[in-house]
C-alpha positions in Angstrom: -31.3 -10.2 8.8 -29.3 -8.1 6.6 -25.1 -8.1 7.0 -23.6 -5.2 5.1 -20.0 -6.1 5.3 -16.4 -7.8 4.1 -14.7 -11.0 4.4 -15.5 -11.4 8.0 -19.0 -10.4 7.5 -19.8 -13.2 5.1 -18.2 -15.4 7.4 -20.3 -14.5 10.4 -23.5 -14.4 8.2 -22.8 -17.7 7.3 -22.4 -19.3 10.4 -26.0 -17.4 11.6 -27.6 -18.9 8.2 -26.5 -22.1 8.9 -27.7 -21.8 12.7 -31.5 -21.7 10.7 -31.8 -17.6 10.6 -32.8 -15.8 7.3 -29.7 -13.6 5.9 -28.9 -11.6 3.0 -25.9 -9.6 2.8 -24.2 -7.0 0.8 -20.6 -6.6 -0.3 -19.1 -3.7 1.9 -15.3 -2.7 1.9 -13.0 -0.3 0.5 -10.8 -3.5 -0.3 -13.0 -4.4 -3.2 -11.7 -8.3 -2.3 -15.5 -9.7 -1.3 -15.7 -12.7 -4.4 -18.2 -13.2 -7.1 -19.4 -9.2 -7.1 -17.7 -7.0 -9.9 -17.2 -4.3 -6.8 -18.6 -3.4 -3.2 -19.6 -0.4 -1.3 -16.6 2.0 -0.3 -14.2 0.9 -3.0 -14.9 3.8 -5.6 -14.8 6.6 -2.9 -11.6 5.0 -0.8 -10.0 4.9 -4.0 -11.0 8.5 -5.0 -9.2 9.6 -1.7 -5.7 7.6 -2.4 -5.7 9.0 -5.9 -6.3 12.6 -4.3 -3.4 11.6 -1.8 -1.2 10.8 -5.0 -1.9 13.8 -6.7 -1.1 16.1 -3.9 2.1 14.5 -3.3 3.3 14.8 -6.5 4.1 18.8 -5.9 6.3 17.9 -2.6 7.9 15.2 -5.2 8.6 17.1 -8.0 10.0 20.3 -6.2 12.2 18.6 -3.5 13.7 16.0 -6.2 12.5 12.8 -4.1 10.6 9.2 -3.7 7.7 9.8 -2.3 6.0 6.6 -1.4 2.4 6.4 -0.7 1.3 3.2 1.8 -2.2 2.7 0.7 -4.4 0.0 1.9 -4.9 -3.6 1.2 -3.3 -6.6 3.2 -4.3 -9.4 1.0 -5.4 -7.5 -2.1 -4.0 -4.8 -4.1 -7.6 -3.5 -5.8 -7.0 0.0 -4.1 -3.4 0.7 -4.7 -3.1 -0.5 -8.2 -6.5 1.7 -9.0 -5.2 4.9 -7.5 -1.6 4.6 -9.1 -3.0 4.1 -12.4 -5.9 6.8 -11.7 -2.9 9.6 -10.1 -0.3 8.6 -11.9 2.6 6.2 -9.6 5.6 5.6 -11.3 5.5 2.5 -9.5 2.8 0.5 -7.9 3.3 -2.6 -5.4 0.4 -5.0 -5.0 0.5 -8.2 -3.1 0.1 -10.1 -5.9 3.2 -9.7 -7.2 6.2 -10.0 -5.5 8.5 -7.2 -6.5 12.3 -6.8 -6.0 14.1 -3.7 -4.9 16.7 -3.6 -7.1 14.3 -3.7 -10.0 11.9 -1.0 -8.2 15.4 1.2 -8.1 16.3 0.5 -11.6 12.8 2.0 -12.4 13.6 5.4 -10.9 17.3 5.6 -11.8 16.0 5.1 -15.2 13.5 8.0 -14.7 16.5 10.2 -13.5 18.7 9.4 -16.3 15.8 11.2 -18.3 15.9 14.3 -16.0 13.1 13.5 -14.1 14.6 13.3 -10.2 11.4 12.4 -8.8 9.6 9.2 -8.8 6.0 8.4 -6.8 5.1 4.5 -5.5 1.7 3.2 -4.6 2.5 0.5 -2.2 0.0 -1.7 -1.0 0.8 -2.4 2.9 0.3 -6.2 1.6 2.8 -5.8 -1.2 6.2 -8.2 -0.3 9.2 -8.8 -2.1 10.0 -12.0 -3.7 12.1 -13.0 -0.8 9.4 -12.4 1.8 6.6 -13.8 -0.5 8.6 -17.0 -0.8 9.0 -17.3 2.9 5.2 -16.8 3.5 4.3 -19.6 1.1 6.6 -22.3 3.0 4.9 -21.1 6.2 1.5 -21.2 4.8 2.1 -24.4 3.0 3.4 -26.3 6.2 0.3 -24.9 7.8 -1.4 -26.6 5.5 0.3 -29.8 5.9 0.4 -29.9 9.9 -1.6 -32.9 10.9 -0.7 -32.7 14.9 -2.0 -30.0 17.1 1.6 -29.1 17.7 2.9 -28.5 14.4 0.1 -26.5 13.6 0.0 -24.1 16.4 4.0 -24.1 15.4 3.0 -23.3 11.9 0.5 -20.4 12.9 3.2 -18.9 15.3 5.7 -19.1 12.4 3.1 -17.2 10.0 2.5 -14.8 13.1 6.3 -13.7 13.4 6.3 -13.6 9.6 3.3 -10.7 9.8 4.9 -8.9 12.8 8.4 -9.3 10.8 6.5 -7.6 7.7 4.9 -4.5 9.8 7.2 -1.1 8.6 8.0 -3.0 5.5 7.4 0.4 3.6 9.6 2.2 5.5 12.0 -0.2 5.2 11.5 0.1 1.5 12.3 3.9 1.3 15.8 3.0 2.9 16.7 0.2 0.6 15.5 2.6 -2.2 17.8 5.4 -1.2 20.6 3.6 -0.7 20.0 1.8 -4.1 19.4 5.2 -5.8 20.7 8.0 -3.5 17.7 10.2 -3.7 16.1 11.3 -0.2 12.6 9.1 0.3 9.8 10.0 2.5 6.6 7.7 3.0 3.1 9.0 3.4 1.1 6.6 5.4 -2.3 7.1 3.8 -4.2 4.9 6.9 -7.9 5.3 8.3 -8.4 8.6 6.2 -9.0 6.1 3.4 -11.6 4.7 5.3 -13.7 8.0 6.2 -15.4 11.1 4.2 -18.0 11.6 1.8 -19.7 8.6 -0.1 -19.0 10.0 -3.8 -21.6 9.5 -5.9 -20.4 6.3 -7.7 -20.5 4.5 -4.2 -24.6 6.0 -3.4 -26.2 5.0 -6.4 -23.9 1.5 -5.9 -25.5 1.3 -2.5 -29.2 2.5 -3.7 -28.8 -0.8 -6.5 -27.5 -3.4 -3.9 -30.0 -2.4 -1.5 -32.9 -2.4 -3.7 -32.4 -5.6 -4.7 -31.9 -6.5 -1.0 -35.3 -5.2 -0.4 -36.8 -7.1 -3.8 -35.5 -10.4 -2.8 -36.8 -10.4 0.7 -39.7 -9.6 -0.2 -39.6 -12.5 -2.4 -38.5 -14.6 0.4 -34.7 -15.5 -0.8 -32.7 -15.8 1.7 -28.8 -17.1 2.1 -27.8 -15.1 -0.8 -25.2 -11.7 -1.4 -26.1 -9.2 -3.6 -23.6 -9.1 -6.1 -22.7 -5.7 -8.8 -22.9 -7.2 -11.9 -22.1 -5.2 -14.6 -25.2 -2.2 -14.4 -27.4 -5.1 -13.1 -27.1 -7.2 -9.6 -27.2 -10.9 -9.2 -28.2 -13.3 -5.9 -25.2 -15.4 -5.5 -24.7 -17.9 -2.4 -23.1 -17.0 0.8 -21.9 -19.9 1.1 -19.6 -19.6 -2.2 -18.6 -15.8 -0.9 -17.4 -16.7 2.8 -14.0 -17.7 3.0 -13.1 -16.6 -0.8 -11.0 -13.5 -1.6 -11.2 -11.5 -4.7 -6.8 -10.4 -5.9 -6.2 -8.9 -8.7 -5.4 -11.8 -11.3 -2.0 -11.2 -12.9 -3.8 -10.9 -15.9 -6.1 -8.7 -15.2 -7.0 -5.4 -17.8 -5.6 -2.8 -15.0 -2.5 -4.7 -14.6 -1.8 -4.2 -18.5 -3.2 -0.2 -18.6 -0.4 0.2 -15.9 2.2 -1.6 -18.0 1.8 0.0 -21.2 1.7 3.4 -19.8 5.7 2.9 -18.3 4.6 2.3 -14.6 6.6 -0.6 -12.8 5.4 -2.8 -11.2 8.5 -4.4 -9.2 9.3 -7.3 -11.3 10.7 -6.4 -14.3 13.7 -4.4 -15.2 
């Protein structure tokens, strides 16, 4: 059986591997957060779509003197947004990974105006938090964790649960906070599904055509409980086992997160 699929995916495959059947699977998401493959199917034409959103939205931007936000997805990883706000441009780009703070994110486009430029564009993961909301997420998480009792962890879960429901609008409430902070009008574009839909570009076809290949190679070969990862122009078998239950972030570290940096963008925490 071959799974062509995410996080949940793996999970499922390995739960039918370890119930005896033969899997292999391959790394399917626009998220590009599967671990141990350098990138999965959908990534490179999702992203190709948010940094066509970007791009377009800079003309309403520029000509009606506002922050334009664009909500881009990612939940857990910020892969997507922090590609297509390099790729089109952001002025500032929100990932989940770091926590960013508004008053920094303002002084970013105040700055901007100062330099007669009245018109600033944000990526924003829907993940991406501020420092105050991160923080409360890892107490909930953490006493998750720790519950031993049946009660304190279905308290713990319900905590996390009213956290996420809390968090839903976040961007909106973003754009309010930023035009109070810098009193320039803010609209949000809600990117959504369209991300999800369209034409495969090319990048993501011959990505496919390689991973599947190599699918076809090793079952012929009779290897079974393994993902076929991208490596580099090559692919490589890696166990299910160490893909289900792991997510790929961006490291803080990470060559992207320096390109954005260098080029002027913010990224929420620093003045």
């Amino acid at each position: 059986l071959v799974c062509i699929g995410g996080g949940g995916t793996h999970k499922n495959a390995l739960r039918l591997m370890e119930k005896g059947l033969n899997i292999v699977t391959l790394p399917k998401t626009i998220d590009n957060d599967v671990a141990l493959t350098d990138s999965t199917i959908g990534f490179d034409t999702a992203l190709g779509i948010a940094t066509d959103a970007i791009d377009r939205l800079h003309s309403t931007a520029h000509s009606h003197h506002r922050i334009i936000i664009a909500e881009i997805m990612g939940h857990r990883a910020g892969w997507l947004a922090l590609g297509a706000g390099i790729a089109g441009g952001a002025d500032v780009i929100l990932i989940p990974e770091i926590p960013y703070e508004v008053k920094k994110v303002a002084a970013a486009i105040r700055r901007r105006s100062k330099h007669g430029t009245n018109f600033s564009i944000l990526a924003v993961a829907e993940g991406a938090m501020s420092v105050e909301d991160a923080a409360e997420f890892a107490i909930a998480a953490r006493r998750k964790k720790k519950a031993e009792s049946g009660s304190d962890r279905k308290r713990a879960k319900a905590e996390l649960a009213a956290l996420e429901a809390r968090h839903t609008g976040n961007t909106l409430r973003l754009a309010k906070q930023l035009e109070e902070f810098t009193h320039l009008e803010a609209r949000v574009s809600i990117l959504g599904y369209v991300q999800r839909g369209g034409t495969p570009s090319a990048g993501d076809r011959l990505l496919a055509t390689r991973l599947g290949t190599k699918c076809v190679e090793l079952i012929q070969e009779g290897v079974f409980g393994v993902m076929v990862a991208a490596r580099g122009d090559g692919t490589k078998p890696v166990p299910i086992a160490e893909v289900a239950g792991n997510l790929k972030t961006v490291p803080t570290d990470h060559p992207w997160i320096e390109s954005a940096r260098r080029v002027g963008t913010s990224l929420g925490n620093q003045a």
